[in-house]
N, C-alpha and C positions, 0 to 999 in steps of 0.2 A: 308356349314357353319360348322364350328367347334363345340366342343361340349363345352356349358356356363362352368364356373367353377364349377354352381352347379344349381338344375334347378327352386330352387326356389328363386329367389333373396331375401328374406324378411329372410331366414335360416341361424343362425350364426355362422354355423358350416365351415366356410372356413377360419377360420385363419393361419392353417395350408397351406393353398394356396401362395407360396412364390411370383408370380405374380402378386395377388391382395396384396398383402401387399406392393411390390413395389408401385404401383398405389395408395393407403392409405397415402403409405409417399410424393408419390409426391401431392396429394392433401393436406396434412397437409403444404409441402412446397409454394405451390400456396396461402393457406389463408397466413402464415406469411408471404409472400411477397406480397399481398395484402394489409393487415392490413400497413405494411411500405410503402406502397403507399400513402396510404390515411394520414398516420400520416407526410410524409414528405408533402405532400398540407397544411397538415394542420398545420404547422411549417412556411409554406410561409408568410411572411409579406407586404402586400399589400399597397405601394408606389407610388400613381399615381403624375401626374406633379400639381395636385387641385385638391382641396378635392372631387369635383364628380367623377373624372377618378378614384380616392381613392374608393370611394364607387363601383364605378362598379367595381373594381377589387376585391376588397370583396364579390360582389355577384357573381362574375364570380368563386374564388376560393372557395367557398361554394357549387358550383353548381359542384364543382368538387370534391368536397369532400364526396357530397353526392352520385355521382355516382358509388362510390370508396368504398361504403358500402357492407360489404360482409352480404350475407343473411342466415345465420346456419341452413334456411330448404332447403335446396338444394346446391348440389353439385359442387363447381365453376366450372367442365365441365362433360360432359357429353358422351363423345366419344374422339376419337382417331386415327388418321391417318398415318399409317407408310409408307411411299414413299419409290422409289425405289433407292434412292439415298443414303436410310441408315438413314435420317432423320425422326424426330414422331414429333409429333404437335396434343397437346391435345385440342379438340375444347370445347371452354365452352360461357357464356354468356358475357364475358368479357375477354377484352386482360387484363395479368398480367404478370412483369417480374421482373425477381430478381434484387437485387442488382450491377450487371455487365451490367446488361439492356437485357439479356436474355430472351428469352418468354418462360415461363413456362403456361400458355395458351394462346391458340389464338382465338381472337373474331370469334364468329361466322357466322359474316359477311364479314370480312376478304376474299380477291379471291382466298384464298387457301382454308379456308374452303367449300369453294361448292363442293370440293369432297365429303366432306362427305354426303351431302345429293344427288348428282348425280353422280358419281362413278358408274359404273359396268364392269359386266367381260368381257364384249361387249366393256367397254371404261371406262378404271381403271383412267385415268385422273392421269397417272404416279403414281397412289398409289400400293402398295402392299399390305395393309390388312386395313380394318375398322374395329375397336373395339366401343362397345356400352355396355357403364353401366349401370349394376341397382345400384338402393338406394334405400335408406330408411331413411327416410328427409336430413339428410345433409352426412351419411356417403351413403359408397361403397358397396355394399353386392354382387358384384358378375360384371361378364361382360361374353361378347358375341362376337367370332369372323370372319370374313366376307374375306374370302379368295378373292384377285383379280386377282390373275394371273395365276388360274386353266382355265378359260376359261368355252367355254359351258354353258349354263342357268343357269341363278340366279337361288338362290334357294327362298326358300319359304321367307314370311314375317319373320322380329325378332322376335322372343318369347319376348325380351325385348321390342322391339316396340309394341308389341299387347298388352303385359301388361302397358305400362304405355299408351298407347291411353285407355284402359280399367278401366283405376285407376278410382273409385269414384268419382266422382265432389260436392264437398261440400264448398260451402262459395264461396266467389268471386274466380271471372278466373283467371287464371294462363295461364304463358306464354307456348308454342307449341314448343321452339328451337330446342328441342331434337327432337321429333316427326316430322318434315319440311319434306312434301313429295315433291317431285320432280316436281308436276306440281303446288305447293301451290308456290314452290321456285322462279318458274319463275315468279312468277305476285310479290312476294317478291320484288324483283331484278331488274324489271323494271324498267329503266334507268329517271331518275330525272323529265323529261319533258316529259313523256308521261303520260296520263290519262287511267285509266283502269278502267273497269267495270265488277264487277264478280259477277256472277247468280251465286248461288248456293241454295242447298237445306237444310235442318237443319240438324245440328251436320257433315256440310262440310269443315267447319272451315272457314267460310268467315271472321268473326270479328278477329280471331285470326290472319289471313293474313292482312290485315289491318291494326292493330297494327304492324306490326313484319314488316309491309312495312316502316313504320313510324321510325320503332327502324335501319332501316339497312339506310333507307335516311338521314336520323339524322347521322348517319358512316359516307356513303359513301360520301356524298355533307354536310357536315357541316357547312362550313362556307354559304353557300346558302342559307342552311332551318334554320339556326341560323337568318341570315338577313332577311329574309323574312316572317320567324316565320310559324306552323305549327299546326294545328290544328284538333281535332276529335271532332266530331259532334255524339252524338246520340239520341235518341228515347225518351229516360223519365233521370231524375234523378236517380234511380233506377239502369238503364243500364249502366250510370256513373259509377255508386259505386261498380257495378257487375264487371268491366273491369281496376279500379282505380290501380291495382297494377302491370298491365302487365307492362307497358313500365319502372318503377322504378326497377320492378323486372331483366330486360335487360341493368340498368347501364342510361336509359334517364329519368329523373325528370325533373319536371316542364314543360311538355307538355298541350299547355291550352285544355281544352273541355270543351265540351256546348253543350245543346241541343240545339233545335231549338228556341222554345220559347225563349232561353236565348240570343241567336244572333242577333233576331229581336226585344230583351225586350227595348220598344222606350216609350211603355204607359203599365200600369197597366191593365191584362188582368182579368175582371169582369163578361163579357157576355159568352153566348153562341149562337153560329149559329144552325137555323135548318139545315139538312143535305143538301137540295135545296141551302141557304143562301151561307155555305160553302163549295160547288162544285162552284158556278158561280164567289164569290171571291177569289177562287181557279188556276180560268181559268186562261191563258194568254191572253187574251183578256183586263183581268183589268187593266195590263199595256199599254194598246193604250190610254184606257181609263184616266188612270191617266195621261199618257203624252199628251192628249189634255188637259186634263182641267190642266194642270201647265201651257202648251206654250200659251194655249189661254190669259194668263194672261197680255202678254204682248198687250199694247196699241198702237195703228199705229200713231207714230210723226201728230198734227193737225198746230204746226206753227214751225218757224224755232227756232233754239238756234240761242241767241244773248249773247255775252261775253264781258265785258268791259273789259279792261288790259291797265290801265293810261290814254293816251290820246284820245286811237280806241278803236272802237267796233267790234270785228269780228263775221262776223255771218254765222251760217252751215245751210242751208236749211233744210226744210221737207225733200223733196225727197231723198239727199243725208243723212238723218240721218235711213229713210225707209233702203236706202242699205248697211249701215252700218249691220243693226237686220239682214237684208235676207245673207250676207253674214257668219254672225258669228252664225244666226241657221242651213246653210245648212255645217258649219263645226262639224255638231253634238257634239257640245259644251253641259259641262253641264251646268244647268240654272245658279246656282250660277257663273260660273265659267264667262259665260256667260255677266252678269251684270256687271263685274270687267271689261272685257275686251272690255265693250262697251266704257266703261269711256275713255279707252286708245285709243281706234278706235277717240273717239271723238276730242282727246286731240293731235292725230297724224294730222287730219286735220286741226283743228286751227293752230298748229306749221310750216305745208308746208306752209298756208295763212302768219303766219308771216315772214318766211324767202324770201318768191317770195317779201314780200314788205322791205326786205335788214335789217329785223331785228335780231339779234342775239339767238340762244336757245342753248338750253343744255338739259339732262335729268332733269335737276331741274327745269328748265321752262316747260317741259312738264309735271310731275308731278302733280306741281304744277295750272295746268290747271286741270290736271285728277281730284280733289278733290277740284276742285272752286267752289263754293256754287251754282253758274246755273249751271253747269256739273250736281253734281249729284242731283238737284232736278227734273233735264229730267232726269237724268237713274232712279230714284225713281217713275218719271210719269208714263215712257214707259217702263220698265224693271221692276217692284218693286219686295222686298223684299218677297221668300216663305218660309210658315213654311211646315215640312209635314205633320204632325198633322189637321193643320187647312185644307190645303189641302182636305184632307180625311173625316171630318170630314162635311165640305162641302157639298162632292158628296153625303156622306149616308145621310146627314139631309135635304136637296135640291132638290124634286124631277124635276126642271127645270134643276138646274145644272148639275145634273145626268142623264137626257135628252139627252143634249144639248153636252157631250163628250160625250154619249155613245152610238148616233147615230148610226145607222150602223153597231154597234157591238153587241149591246145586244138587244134582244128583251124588250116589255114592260112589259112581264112577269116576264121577270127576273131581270129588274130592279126594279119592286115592291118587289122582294125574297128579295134584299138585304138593300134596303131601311127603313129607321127605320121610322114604324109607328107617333112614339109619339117621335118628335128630344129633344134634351137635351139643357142646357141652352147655351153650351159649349163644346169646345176640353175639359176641366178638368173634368167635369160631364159626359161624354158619357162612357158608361158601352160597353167597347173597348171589341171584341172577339180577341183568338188568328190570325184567319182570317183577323182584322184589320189589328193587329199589323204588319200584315208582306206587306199588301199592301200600310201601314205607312213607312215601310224599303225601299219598291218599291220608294215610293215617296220623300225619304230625298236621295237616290241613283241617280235620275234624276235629284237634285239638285246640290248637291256633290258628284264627286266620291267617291267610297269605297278604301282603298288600297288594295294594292292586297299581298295574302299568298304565300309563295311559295308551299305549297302543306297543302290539305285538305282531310281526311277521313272520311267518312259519311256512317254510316252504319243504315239499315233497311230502305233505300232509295225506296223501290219500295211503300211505304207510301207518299211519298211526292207530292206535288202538283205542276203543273205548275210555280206557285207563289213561291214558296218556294225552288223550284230549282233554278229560279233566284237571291233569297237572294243568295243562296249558291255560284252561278257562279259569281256574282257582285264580289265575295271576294278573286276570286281565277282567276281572267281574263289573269292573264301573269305567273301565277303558274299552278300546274296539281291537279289533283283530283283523289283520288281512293273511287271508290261508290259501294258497298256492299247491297245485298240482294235478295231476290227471289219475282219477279213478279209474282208468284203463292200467295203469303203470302199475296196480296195488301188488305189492308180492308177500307181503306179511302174512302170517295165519289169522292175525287177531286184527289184523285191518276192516276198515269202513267198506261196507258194498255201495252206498252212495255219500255224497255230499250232504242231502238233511240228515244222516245220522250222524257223520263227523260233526256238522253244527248242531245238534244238538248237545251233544255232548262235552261241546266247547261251552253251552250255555248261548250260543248266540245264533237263534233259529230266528232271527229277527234279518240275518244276514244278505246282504244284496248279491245277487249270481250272477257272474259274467263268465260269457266264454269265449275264449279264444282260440278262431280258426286257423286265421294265416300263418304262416308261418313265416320264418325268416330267415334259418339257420340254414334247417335240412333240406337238399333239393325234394323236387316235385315225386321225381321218382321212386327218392326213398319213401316218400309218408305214403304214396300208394301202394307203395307196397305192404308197410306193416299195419296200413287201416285196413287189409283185408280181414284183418281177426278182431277189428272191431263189431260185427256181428259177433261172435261168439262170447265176447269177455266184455264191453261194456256195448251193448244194442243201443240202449236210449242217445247215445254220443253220436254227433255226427262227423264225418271226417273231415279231418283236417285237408286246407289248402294251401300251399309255398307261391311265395313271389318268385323263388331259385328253380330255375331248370338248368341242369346240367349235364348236357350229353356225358354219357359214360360212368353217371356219378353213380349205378347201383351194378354190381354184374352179380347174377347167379348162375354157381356151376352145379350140376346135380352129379356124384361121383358115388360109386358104390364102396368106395374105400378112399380114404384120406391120401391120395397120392405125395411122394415128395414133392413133387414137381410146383404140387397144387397149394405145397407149404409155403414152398419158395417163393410164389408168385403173392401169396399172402403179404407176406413177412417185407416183401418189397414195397408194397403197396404204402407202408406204415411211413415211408420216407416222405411220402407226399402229404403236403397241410391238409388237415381236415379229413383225412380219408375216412378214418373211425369216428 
């Protein structure tokens, strides 16, 4: 590796450096041709054929306008790629090109940029040199460069990479695009339709992979994850707010997120479960349980339909109205969808009876039967109308009805755990737990399908429940999912013991597994130190490794009592970046 321009990037003593002043001015060329990016979107006059197409084209070039926002703490690219063909291509967070339509950067997502981050001298991927800059928030202060056509073993880590993996973290996250190690990249880049699951340990960068998978499928398949829409899920509100500026920072606004609570927010969450209550609401088992007590709901035909239309009466038997239900439940219909399509089962047998007797129909005579006042007050008898609310509400206020579908499944113990002592006057009155809510989502999901995302990220996943995996797979049933977090970390009662059971439960056992060793965040010391209870609590895991070693960076005192002294020294500590 060559020698940097100078070895402190933060030093601004390198003006005198005619190479990085080239580099200067091509970055000051890159923001003006930025800036006229965004100002010719924003010159565009949005003309649709009526005034809604009107409006969505307003919000379509707004959405582009703001993509288009240059950010003055950081550098619109970050490295540099000289190929052997004579050509450079400077990689940053965003494509930008000049006025001729030139690219004066190239996105990082881009299939020419994966040299940069997988390149070696074992397999230069036709490059001849990688260049890596430092900054100092928005300008240049120095770079670093990466011979590929010497051959023979890499050399050691970037000084520039160590330093900016090593930067302070203060305030919300920040994007990782400069930093993309080679094995974060693949699980990046992983092709549209496949579902990945990554272990990893803390400060491995799982959440940042996640996102930055988000910011390259949003690239790559645009118009797919635009149609199908895209979503991240995580942990608290908090964790939100922690992560809110990564993907804006990457040129994508307006990516929804939500915690969980918020996905399944169906009723006002009041209560609380004990930890027994919310393991067994937890389970998958609740779902059997809810889907008997919705299908039991339906009533077995006792006489026939009879249907006047003018001068006949036509009439559908019991029996054949029985095999009407038994064929459209063994199509694993949902219930609502269900009830609709009974109407029409109905409405298709009256119309054979009338045409076998030489009368005339059409879809409007059928119809027309489907929504005849005897029609649906059978599908109201034997099919009627669910709420999931009441549903639910039912099971836990009902110790017979809660019996009586959970036969077989739950013991009587645990159907007392979850059973509410003292029931409430009502669905509106019940002091709902988060636990409800989401065997609430269970239950308006077996009525209606959910639509489905094209792709979902869910991070701190090895938290989640049975139950709550399923919310998460309902939404994402013909889309893929990337699920993020370390099954060592699980603290929940009604949490996953491994990763194939959270995938399954998500529905996607078909899922690709990576795991992530290195670390990046934490020094070397800490993760030795708390992988010594990985023997205990997750064995199959192996430990984690850091690139960061830093003298001083763990102390343990052993004290027989909390001294003040031992407070103070704490409490001190907190002043310094990164301690905790």
């Amino acid at each position: 590796m060559s020698a940097a321009t100078h070895p402190d990037p933060a030093r601004p003593d390198t003006d005198d450096d005619p190479e990085l002043a080239s580099e200067r001015a091509h970055l000051t060329a890159s923001r003006a041709a930025l800036r006229a990016m965004r100002a010719n979107v924003l010159g565009l006059e949005a003309m649709g054929g009526d005034p809604v197409s009107t409006e969505y084209l307003k919000a379509d070039l707004h959405r582009r306008a703001e993509a288009l926002r240059d950010d003055p703490r950081a550098p619109l690219f970050f490295g540099r790629l000289d190929r052997t063909s004579g050509e450079t291509f400077h990689v940053g967070r965003r494509h930008v090109h000049d006025a001729a339509g030139d690219a004066l950067v190239i996105d990082w997502r881009a299939p020419v940029s994966r040299a940069f981050y997988r390149a070696t001298r074992a397999d230069p991927m036709e490059m001849d040199r990688r260049r890596r800059f430092g900054c100092s928030g928005g300008d240049l202060t120095g770079y670093e460069d990466e011979d590929l056509t010497s051959g023979g073993p890499d050399p050691g880590r970037s000084r520039i990479l160590i330093e900016e993996i090593e930067r302070p973290r203060v305030g919300p996250m920040r994007d990782v695009v400069a930093t993309i190690q080679p094995e974060q990249d693949d699980i990046v880049r992983a092709p549209a339709d496949v579902s990945v699951c990554v272990q990893g340990a803390p400060g491995t960068g799982k959440t940042a992979v996640g996102l930055h998978r988000i910011a390259y499928l949003l690239y790559a398949h645009a118009e797919r994850m635009r149609r199908g829409g895209v979503l991240v899920i995580g942990p608290n509100p908090a964790f939100l707010g922690y992560i809110r500026h990564v993907l804006p920072a990457l040129g994508e606004a307006g990516v929804a997120q939500t915690t969980l609570a918020g996905l399944v927010a169906r009723v006002p969450v009041r209560g609380t479960d004990t930890p027994e209550a919310a393991r067994i609401k937890g389970d998958a088992r609740l779902a059997e349980v809810l889907h008997r007590a919705l299908w039991n709901t339906i009533r077995e035909p006792d006489e026939a339909l009879v249907l006047p239309r003018g001068a006949r009466r036509w009439r559908v038997p019991a029996y054949e109205l029985s095999g009407l239900i038994t064929e459209l439940r063994g199509r694993g219909v949902a219930f609502g969808s269900g009830r609709t399509l009974l109407a029409g089962r109905i409405a298709h047998v009256v119309l054979t009876r009338m045409e076998q007797a030489g009368e005339a129909c059409d879809d409007r005579t059928h119809d027309a039967v489907a929504r005849s006042r005897p029609v649906r007050a059978l599908v109201d008898r034997i099919w009627p109308r669910a709420d999931p609310k009441r549903l639910v509400f039912r099971l836990l206020a009902d110790p017979a009805a809660l019996a009586e579908a959970a036969a077989g499944l739950l013991e009587p113990t645990e159907q007392a755990a979850i059973a509410w002592p003292k029931p409430p006057r009502g669905p509106g009155s019940a002091r709902w737990t988060a636990a409800d809510a989401v065997l609430i989502d269970e239950a308006a999901g077996l009525i209606e399908r959910e639509p489905s995302l094209a792709h979902i990220v869910v991070d701190e996943a090895q938290d989640l429940s049975p139950m709550q995996c399923r919310a998460i797979g309902r939404r994402c049933v013909s889309g893929s999912v990337t699920v993020l977090g370390d099954i060592a970390q699980a603290t929940t009662p009604s949490a996953g013991r491994d990763w194939p059971t959270t995938l399954r439960h998500l529905g996607k056992t078909d899922a690709l597994h990576e795991e992530l060793r290195q670390g990046y965040r934490v020094p070397r010391q800490i993760l030795d130190f708390a992988a010594r209870l990985l023997p205990h609590i997750a064995p199959e895991l192996l430990p984690p490794a850091s690139v960061r070693e830093m003298a001083g960076a763990l102390h343990v005192r052993r004290v027989d009592d909390v001294p003040a002294a031992a407070v103070r020294e704490a409490v001190a500590a907190l002043a310094e970046p990164g301690s905790v």
